[in-house]
C-alpha positions in Angstrom: -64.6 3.7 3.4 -61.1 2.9 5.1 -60.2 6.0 7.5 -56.5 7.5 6.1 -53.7 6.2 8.2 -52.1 9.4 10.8 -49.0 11.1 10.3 -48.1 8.9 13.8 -48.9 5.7 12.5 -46.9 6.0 9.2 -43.7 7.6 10.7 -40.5 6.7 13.2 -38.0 8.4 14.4 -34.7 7.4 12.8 -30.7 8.0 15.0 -28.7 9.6 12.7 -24.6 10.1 14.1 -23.2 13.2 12.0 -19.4 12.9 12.0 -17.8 16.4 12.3 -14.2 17.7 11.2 -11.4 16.1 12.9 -11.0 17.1 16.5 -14.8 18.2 16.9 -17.1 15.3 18.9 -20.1 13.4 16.5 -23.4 14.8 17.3 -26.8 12.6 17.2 -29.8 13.7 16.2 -33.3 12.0 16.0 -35.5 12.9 13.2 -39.2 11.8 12.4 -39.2 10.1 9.0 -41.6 8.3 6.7 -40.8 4.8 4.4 -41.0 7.1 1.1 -38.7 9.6 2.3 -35.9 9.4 -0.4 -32.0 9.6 0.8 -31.5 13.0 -0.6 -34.5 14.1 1.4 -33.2 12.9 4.8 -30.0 14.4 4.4 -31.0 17.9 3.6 -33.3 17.9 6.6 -30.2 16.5 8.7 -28.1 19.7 7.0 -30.8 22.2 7.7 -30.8 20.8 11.5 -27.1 21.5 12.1 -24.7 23.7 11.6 -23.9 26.0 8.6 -20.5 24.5 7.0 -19.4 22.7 3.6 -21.8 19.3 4.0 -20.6 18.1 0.4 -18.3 15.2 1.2 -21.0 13.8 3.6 -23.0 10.6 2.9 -24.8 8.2 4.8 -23.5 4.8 6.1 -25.6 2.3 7.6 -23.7 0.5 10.4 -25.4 -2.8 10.5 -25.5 -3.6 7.2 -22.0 -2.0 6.6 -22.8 -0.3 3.4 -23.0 3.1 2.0 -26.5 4.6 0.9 -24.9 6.8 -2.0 -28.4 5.8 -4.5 -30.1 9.5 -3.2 -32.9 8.6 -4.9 -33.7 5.5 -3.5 -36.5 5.8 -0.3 -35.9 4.6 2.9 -38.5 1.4 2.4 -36.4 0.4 -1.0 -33.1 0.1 1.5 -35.1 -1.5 3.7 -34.1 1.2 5.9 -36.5 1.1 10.0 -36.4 2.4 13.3 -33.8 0.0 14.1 -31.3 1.6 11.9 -28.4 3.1 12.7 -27.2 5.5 10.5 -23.6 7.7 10.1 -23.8 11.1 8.5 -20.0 11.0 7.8 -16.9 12.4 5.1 -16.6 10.0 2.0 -12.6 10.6 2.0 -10.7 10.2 5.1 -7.5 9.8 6.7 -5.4 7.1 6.2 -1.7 5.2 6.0 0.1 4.0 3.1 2.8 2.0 3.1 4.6 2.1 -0.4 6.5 -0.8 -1.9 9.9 1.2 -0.7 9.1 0.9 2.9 8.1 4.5 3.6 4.7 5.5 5.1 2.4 8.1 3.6 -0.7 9.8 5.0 -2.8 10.7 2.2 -7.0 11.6 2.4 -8.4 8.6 0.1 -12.1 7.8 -0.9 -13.6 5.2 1.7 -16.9 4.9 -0.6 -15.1 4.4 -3.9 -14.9 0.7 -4.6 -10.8 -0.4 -3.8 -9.9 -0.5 -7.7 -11.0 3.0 -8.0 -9.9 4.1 -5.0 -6.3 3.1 -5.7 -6.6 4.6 -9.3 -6.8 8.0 -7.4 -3.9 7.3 -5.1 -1.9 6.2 -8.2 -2.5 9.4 -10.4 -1.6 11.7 -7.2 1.7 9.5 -6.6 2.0 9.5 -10.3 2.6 6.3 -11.1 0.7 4.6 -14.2 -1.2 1.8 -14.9 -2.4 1.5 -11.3 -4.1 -1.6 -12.3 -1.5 -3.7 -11.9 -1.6 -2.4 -8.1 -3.8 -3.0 -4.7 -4.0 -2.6 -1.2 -2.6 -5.5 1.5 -3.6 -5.5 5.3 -0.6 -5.8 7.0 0.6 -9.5 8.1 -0.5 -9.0 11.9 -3.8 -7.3 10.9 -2.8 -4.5 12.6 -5.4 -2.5 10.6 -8.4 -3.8 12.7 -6.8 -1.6 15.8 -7.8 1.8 15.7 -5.1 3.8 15.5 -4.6 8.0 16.3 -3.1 10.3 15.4 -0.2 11.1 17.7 3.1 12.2 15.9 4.9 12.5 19.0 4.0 8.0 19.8 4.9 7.9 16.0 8.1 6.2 15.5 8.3 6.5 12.1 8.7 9.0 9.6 5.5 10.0 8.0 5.0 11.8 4.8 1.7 13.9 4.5 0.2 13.9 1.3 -3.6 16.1 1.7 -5.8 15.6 -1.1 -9.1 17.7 0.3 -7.9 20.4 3.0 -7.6 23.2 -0.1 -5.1 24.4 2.9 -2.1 26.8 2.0 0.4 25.3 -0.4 3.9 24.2 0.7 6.4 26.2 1.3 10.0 24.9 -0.3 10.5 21.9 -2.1 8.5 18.7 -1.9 11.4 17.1 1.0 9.5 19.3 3.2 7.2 15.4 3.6 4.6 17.7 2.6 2.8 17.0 -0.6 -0.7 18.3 -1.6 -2.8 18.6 -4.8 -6.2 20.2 -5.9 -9.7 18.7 -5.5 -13.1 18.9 -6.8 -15.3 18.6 -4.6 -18.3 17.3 -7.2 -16.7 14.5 -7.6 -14.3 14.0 -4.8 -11.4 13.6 -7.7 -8.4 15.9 -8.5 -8.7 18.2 -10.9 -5.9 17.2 -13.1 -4.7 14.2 -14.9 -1.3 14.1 -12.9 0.2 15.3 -9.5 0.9 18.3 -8.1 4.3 18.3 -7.0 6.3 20.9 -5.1 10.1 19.9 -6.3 11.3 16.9 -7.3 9.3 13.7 -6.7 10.7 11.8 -3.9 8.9 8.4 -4.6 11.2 8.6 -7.8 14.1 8.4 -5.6 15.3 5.1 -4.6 16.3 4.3 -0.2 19.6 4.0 1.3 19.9 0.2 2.2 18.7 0.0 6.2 21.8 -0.8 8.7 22.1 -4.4 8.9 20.7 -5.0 12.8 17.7 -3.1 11.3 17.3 -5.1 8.4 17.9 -7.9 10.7 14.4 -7.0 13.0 12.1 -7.1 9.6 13.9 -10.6 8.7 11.3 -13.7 9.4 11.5 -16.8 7.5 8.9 -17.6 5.6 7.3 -21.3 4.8 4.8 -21.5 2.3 1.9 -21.7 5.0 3.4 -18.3 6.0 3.1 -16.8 2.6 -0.1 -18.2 2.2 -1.6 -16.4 5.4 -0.1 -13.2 4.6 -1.5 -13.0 1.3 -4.6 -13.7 2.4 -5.0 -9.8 3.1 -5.5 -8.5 -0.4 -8.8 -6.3 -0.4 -12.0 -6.9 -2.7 -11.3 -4.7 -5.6 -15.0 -4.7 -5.9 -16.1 -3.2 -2.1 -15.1 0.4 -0.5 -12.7 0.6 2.6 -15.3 1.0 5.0 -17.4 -2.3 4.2 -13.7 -4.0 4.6 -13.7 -2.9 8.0 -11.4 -0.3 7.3 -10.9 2.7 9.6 -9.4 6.0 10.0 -5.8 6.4 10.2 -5.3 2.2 9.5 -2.4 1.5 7.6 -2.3 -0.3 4.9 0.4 -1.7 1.9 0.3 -0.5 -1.3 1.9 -3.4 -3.5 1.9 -4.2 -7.2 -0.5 -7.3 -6.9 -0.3 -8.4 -10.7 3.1 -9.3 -11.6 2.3 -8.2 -15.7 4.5 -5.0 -15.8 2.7 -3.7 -19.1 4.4 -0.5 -21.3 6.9 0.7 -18.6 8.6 3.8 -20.2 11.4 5.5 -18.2 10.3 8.4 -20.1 7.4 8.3 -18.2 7.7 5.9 -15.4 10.0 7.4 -12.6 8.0 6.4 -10.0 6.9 3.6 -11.3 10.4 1.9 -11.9 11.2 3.2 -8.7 8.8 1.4 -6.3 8.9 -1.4 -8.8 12.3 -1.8 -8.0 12.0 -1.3 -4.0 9.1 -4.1 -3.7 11.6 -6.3 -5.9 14.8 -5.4 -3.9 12.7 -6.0 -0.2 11.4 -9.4 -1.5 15.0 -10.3 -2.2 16.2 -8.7 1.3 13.9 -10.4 3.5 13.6 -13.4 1.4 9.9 -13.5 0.5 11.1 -15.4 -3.1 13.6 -17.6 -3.3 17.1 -17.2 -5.1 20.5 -18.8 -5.5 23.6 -17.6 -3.9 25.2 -16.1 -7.0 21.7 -14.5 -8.0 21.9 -13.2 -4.2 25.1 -11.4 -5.2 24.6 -10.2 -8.7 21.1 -8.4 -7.0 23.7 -7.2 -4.4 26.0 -5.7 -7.1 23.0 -3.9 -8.8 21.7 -2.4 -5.3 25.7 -1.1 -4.7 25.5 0.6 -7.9 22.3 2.1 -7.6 22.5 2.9 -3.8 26.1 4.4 -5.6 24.7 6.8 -7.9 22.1 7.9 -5.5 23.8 9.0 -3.2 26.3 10.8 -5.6 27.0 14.1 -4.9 26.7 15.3 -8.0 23.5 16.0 -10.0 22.0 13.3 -11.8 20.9 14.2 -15.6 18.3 11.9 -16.6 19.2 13.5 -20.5 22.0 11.3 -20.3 20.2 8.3 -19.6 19.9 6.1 -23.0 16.6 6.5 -25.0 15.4 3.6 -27.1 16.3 4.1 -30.7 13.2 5.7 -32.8 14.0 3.0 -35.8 14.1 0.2 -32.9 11.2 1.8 -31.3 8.8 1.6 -34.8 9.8 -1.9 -35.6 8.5 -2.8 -32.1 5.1 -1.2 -32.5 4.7 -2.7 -35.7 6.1 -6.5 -34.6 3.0 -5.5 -31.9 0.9 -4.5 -34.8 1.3 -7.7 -36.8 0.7 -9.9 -33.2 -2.7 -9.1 -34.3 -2.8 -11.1 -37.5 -1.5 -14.0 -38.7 2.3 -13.3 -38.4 3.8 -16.5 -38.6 2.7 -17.0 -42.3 3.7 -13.6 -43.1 7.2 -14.0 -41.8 7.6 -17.1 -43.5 7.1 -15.5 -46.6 9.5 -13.1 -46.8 12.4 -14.6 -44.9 13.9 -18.1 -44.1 13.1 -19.3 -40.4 16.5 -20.0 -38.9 17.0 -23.2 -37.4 19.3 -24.1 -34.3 21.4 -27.7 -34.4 23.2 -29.0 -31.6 24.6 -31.8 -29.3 22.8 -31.1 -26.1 21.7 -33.5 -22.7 18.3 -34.3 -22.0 17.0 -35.2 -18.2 13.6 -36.3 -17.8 12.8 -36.2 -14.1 11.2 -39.6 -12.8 10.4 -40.5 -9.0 13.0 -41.5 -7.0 15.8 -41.4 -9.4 18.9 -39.3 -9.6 19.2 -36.3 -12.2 21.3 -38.4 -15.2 21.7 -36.3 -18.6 22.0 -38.3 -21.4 23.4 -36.9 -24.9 21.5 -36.6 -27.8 21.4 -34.1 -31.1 18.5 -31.9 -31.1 17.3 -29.6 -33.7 15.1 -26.3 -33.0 12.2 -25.6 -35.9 9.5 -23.2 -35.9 8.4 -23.7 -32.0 9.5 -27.8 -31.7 12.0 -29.2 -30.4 13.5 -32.3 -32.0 15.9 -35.1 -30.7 17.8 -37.5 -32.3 20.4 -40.5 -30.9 23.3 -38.5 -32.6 23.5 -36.4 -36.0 23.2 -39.4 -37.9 20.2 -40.1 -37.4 18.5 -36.8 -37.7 17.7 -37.0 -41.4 15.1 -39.4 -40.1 12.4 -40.0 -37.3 13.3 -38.1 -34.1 13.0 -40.4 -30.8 10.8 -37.4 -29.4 9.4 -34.0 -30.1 8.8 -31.0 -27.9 5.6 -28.7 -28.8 6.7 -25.5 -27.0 3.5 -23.2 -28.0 2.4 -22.4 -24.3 5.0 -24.4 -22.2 6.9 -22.3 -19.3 10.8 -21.8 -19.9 12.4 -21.4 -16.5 16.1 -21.0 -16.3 18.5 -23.3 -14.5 21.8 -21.6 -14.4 24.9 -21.2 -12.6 27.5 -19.4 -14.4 30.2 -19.8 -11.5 29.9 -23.9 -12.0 29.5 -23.1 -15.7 26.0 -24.7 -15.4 23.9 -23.7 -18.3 20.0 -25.3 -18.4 16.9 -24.9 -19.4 13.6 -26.1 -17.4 11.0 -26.7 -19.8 7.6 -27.4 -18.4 5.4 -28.3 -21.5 1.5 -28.5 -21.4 -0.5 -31.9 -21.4 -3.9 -32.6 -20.4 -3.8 -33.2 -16.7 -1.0 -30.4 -16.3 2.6 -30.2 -17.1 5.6 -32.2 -18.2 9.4 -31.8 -17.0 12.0 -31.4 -19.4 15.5 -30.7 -18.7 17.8 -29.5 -21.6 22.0 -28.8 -20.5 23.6 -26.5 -23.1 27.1 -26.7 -23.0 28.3 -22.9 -22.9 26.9 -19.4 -22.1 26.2 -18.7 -26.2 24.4 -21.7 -26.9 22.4 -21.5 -23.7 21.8 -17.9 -24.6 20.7 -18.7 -28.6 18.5 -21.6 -27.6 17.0 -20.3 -24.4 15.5 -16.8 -26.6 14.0 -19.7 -29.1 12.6 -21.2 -26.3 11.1 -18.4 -24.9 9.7 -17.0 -28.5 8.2 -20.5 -29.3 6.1 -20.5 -26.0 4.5 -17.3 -27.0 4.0 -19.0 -30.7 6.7 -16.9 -32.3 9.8 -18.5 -34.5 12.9 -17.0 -34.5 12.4 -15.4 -37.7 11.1 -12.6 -35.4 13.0 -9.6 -34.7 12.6 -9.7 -31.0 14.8 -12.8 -31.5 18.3 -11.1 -31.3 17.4 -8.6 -28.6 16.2 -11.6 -26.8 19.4 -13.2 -26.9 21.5 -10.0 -26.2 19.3 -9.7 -23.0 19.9 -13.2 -21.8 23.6 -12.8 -22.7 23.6 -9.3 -20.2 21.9 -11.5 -17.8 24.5 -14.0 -17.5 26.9 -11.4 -17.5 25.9 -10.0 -14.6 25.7 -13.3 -13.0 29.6 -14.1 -13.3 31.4 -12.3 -10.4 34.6 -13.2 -12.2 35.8 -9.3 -13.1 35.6 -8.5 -16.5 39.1 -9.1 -19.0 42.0 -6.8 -18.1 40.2 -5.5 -14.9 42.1 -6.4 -11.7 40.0 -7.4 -8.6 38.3 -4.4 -6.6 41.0 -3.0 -3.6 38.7 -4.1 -0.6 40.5 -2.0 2.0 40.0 1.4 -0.5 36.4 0.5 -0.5 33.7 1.8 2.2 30.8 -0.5 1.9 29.3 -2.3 4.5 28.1 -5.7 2.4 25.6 -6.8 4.8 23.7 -4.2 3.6 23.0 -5.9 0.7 22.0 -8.9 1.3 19.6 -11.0 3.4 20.4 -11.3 7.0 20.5 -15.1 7.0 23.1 -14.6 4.2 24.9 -12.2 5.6 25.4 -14.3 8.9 26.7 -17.3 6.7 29.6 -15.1 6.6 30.3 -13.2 9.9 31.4 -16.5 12.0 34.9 -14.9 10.7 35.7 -11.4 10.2 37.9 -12.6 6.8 34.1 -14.2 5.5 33.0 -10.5 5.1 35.7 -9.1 3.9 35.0 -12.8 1.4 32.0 -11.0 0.4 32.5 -7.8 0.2 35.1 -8.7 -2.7 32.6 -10.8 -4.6 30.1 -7.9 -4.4 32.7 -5.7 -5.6 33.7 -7.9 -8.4 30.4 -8.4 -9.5 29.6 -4.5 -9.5 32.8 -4.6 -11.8 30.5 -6.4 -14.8 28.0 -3.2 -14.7 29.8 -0.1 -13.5 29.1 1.2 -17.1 24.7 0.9 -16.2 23.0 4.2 -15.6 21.0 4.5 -12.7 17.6 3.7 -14.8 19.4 0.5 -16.5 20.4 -0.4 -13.1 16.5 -0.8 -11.5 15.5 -2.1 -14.6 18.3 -4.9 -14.7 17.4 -5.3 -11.2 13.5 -6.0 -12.1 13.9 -8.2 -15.1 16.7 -10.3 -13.0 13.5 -10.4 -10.3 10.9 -11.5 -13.4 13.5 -14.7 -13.6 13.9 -16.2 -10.8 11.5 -19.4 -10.8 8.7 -18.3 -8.2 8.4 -14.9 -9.1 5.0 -13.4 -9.3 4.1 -16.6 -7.9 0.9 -15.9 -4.7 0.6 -18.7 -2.4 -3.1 -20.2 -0.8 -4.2 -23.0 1.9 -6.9 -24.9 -0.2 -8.9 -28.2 0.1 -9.2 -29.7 -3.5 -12.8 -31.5 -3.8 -12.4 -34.9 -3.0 -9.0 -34.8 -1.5 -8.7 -34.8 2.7 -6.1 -32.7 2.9 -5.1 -29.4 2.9 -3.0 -28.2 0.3 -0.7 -25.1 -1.1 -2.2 -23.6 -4.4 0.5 -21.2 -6.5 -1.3 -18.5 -8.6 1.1 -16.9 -11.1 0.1 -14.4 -13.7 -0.2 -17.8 -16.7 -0.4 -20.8 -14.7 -1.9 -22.4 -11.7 0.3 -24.5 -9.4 -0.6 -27.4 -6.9 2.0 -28.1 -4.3 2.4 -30.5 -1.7 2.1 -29.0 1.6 4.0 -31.4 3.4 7.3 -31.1 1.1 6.7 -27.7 -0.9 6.9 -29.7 -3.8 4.5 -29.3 -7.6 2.1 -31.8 -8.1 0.5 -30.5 -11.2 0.3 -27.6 -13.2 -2.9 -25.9 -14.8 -2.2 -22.6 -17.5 -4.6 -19.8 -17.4 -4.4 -20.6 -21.5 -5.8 -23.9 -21.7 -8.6 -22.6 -19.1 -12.0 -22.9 -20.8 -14.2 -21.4 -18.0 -14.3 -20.8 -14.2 -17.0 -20.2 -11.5 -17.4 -19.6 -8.0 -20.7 -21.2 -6.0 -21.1 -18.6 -3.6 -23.5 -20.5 -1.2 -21.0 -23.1 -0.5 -17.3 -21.1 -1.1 -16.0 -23.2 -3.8 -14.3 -22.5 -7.3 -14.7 -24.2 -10.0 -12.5 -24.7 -13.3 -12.8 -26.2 -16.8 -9.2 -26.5 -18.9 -9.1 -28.1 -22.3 -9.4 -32.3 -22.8 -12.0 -32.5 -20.2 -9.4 -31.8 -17.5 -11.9 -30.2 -14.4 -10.5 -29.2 -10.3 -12.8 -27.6 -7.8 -11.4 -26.3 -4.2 -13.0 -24.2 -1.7 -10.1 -21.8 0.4 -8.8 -22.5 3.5 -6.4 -19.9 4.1 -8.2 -16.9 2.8 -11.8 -16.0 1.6 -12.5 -17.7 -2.4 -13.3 -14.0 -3.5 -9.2 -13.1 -3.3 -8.4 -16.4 -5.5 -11.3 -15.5 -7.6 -9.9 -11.9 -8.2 -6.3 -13.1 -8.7 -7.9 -15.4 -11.6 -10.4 -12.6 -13.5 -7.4 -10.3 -12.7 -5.1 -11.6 -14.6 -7.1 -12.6 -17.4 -8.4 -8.8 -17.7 -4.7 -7.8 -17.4 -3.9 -10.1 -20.7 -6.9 -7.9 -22.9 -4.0 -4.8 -22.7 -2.8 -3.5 -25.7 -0.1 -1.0 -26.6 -2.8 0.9 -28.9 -5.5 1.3 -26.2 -5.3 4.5 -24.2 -4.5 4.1 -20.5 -8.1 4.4 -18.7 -8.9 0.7 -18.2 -12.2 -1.0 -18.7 -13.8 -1.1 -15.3 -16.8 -2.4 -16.2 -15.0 -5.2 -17.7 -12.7 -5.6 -14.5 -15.8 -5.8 -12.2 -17.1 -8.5 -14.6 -14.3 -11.1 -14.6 -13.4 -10.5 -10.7 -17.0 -9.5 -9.2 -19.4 -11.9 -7.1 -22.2 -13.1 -9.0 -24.6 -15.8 -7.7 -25.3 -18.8 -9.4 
């Protein structure tokens, strides 16, 4: 008969470091355990051996294998937990810096044991801004979040705002612009108690920034290549991992951005904050140049900023009841255009009214290597969602020369109202990618008319659909606040009356196209001025919103960049990721190659052993690459991310499916 193994033999002692409150030093204790010991065990015998105080925030983290041991049921052999471990009895929510998308720095008490994509759900409802989904956390460009940072206001340069989800300390005193911003907590679940923030006051995050001096602006200002953007966006966390198993430590500062460019239901109503920061991350991309624009798109963006920067710092009160609401009648034919999306609209429409058609002498440039842009006049004719040409109007009561199938093709504009430049930049789906097409239209109202049908038909709409004539009076807004000519029987601004320093808004490598001469500035203060003279009548809310859709069209927006090596090629290579299409670009000449869209993608998959990704589009068209640049996980994300983002509907409630998320952008093994 086998002799029953000793208490000795079965059991080890185990290090456990128990993190204390802030300020207090980590004490270590050593505590005999056994394999079948369960995690909830071991930590009330570690609370019984110290101190009497609130232990509820407190889990275990294992240091080697950088995870938390939250399973308290689980035993000690089932983690494959021994002598050699080293554990950390530490706070689940802890310290740390925010950087929102206006610039300003936060300090708010976040879960480091949540996943990411729950953990900035929390920071979203306290900030109050909704559908958080849509946003993530960056580690800044120079990585400065792997140096431990302390806490030492009076080292701090910059202004910090203190947000303290846990203390349960006194309330403010005064309004919120005390930088002191605090909210209840449940300590069960580590979660506010309510649904939205606590504020003291006004919100301030709903309050746009003054526009920085220029020889500040100047000191952010780097140009960017494409390499450049590639690196830096090579920071964005694993939705699907806590803070602490991304290396992630007290007091680092982080970027909170919106990292999926699909702004879904924003509601002014509702949105404050949301339009707000939506607006500062769009006006800082255009500042320090992180997307590309035109000159006269450089100064309609700096008219909108004068008028907004105008109105906010306006002495007098602003009444948001004056801003315009969207028309209830307007507002229920929308839901239900959204309601019939579901069915089979186009039949239905087709029924019961006569699908306009659009006629008229346009030029057509197909771009070829190596050859000069020549337009060439022909008569084209707009039906349903094609695109017809003809040699001349003759000839259109018979076979066109060509036809354009604009279902799922990308309409970019190519406009320049100034040069009276009005084109369309059609880039229509074909098995191994995407095909060019150039269309001129020879005046702002045609341009506007055949641009919305161009737009519908890629989404598989005619313009027998409502949304047609709002389309067209947005793109005609849009051009008008891209002529800096003043408007009829306005005279031009009186520069000398006006205080505005234009170099405020603008880039700096604009802005010093101009100062050679001391005349150039005044040049452009005038043009800003006359610009601003097209939407003086825009309320502070239709400003930012003008603002972001103007953002939404220029050509690379929402556009992330990646250092890849395709399979087979010996090269590396840039690869665009927008929220419809994939991109490959030439790294030598920042140039497209080919384009993939996310809807003729049949599947994707990641081998995990050996880092690559995988993808299947329609007609047997297949790529694989493995990442140079960045880890395949944040491609992999940006893919399932976006794809979960297109399940949204107006009629689901807004708590996402994060089962579903976790699906589409998780790691899986083969």
């Amino acid at each position: 008969m086998a002799t029953p193994a000793k208490y000795g033999e079965t059991s080890w002692q185990l290090s456990v470091q128990v993190d204390q409150k802030e300020g207090d030093e980590s004490m270590k204790f050593k505590m005999r355990v056994m394999g079948d010991l369960h995690i909830g065990g071991l930590m009330l015998k570690l609370v019984e051996k110290i101190s009497k105080c609130d232990w509820s925030d407190h889990a275990l983290w294992w240091e080697q294998r950088k995870c938390w041991l939250l399973k308290t049921h689980w035993t000690l052999d089932k983690y494959g937990i021994q002598a050699d471990a080293e554990l950390r009895y530490t706070p689940q929510h802890k310290p740390l810096l925010l950087q929102l998308p206006n610039m300003k720095t936060i300090q708010m008490t976040v879960s480091f044991s949540n996943v990411v994509f729950k953990t900035v759900t929390d920071i979203c409802r306290i900030l109050n801004i909704r559908r958080p989904e849509e946003l993530s956390l960056l580690k800044p460009p120079d990585d400065a979040s792997k140096k431990k940072k302390k806490k030492d206001k009076d080292s701090e340069q910059e202004e910090i705002w203190d947000i303290d989800l846990l203390s349960g300390g006194p309330s403010g005193t005064g309004p919120m612009y005390s930088k002191t911003m605090k909210a209840t907590y449940d300590p069960e679940n580590g979660m506010p108690m309510s649904a939205t923030s606590v504020w003291f006051g006004e919100n301030p995050l709903a309050e746009s920034q003054t526009n920085l001096p220029p020889a500040e602006l100047a000191k952010m200002y780097q140009p960017l290549s494409l390499v450049d953007k590639a690196v830096n966006n090579a920071g964005w966390l694993d939705s699907s991992r806590s803070l602490m198993e991304q290396d992630i430590q007290d007091y680092d500062k982080l970027l909170l951005r919106f990292k999926y460019n699909v702004f879904f239901d924003i509601n002014p109503k509702y949105d404050g904050v949301r339009i707000t920061q939506l607006y500062e991350q769009a006006r800082w991309s255009i500042l320090l140049e992180e997307i590309d624009c035109t000159e006269e798109e450089m100064l309609m963006f700096a008219s909108l900023q004068y008028r907004i920067c105008k109105l906010t710092m306006s002495t007098e009160p602003l009444n948001n009841s004056n801003e315009p609401e969207i028309d209830e009648i307007e507002a229920a034919l929308s839901n239900l255009e959204v309601t019939l999306e579901a069915g089979h609209t186009d039949k239905i429409l087709e029924d019961i009214t006569d699908v306009p058609e659009l006629a008229n002498s346009l030029r057509l440039f197909r771009p070829k290597r190596l050859t000069l842009r020549s337009y060439k006049e022909y008569w084209f004719v707009f039906k349903d969602t094609t695109i017809s040409y003809y040699k001349n109007k003759e000839a259109s009561s018979g076979e066109p020369i060509e036809q354009f199938h604009l279902r799922g093709c990308e309409v970019v504009p190519d406009v320049n109202v100034t040069e009276k430049k009005f084109g369309i930049k059609l880039l229509l789906p074909v098995a191994d990618g995407m095909n060019e097409v150039y269309i001129r239209c020879d005046n702002e109202t045609q341009y506007a008319k055949w641009k919305a049908a161009c737009v519908l038909a890629s989404k598989g709409k005619t313009m027998a659909y409502s949304s047609y004539k709002t389309e067209v009076k947005h793109i005609q807004s849009f051009l008008q606040m891209k002529n800096l000519a003043p408007p009829p029987g306005q005279s031009a601004p009186d520069v000398e009356a006006m205080d505005m320093n234009a170099e405020c808004f603008v880039s700096p490598r604009y802005a010093k196209k101009h100062k050679t001469k001391q005349v150039c500035l005044r040049f452009l203060t005038a043009r800003i001025l006359e610009a601003h003279q097209n939407i003086a009548q825009l309320s502070l809310v239709e400003a930012k919103m003008r603002f972001i859709q103007a953002w939404q069209s220029l050509p690379e927006f929402g556009i992330k960049y990646y250092i890849v090596r395709f399979k087979g090629s010996k090269k590396d290579e840039i690869l665009g990721i927008s929220y419809n299409r994939m991109i490959r670009i030439d790294m030598s000449t920042g140039l497209p190659v080919t384009t993939w869209r996310f809807a003729n993608m049949k599947q994707w998959n990641v081998n995990w052993e050996i880092r690559q990704v995988a993808i299947e589009f329609d007609q047997h068209v297949s790529i694989a690459f493995s990442c140079v640049s960045c880890d395949c996980k944040v491609v992999h994300e940006f893919i399932g991310g976006y794809i979960f983002l297109s399940t949204r509907s107006k009629d689901q409630n807004e708590t996402q499916n994060e089962e579903l998320f976790h699906k589409l952008t998780g790691v899986w093994m083969n």
